[in-house]
N, C-alpha and C positions, 0 to 999 in steps of 0.2 A: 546563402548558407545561414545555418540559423543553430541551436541548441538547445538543449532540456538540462534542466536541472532536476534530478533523485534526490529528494530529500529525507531523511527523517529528524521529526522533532518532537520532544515529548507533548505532553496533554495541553501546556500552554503555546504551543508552536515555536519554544526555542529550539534552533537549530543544535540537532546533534551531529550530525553526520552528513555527507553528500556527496553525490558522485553527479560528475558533466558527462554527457555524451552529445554528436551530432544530431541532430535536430531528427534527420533519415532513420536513425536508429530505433528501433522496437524498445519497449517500456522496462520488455523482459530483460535486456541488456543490465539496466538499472537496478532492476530487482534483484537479480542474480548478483551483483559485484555488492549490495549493499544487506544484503539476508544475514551473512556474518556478523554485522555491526547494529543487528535491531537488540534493541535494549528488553530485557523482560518485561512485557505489558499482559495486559489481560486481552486485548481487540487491537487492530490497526487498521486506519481508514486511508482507501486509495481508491483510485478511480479504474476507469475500463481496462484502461490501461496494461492494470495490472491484474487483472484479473484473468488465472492460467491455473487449472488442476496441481499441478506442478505444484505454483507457488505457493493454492492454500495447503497442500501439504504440507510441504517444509514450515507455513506458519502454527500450523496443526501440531509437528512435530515438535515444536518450540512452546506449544501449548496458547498460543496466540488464535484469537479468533478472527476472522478476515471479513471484514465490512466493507465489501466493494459493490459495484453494480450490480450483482446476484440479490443483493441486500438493499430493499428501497427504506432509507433515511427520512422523516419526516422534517423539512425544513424549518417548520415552524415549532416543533418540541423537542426534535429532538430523538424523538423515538424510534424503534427500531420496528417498520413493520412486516407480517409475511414475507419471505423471502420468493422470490420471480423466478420462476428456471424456464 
């Protein structure tokens, strides 16, 4: 048996917030119990994960832009290039 940790953490990666689930459990699980407790940002970066119509809504709606796997990241600058669909 194993676990995941939900995190969120502002821009320097201090921990704000977090929720544990079983390891078995979907990302969305995390997402869902932690959507209430995101802090106003302008973007927030998550992996496959979390990546669900659904949740960029709700980030949409909070006015947060959602940089996940849809969204390829340049490792080396930084930058944000064409998006993949």
């Amino acid at each position: 048996m194993n676990t995941k940790l939900h995190a969120i953490t502002d821009q320097s990666g201090r921990l704000l917030s977090f929720f544990m689930t079983a390891g078995q459990i979907s990302d969305y699980t995390g997402a869902a119990a932690l959507l209430d407790s995101l802090p106003g940002a302008q973007w927030m970066l998550g992996d496959r994960g979390y990546d669900a119509d659904w949740f960029r809504d709700a980030l949409e709606a909070k006015g947060i832009k959602a940089l996940h796997s849809r969204m390829e990241i340049s490792r080396k600058t930084g930058q944000i290039r064409q998006e993949k669909i």
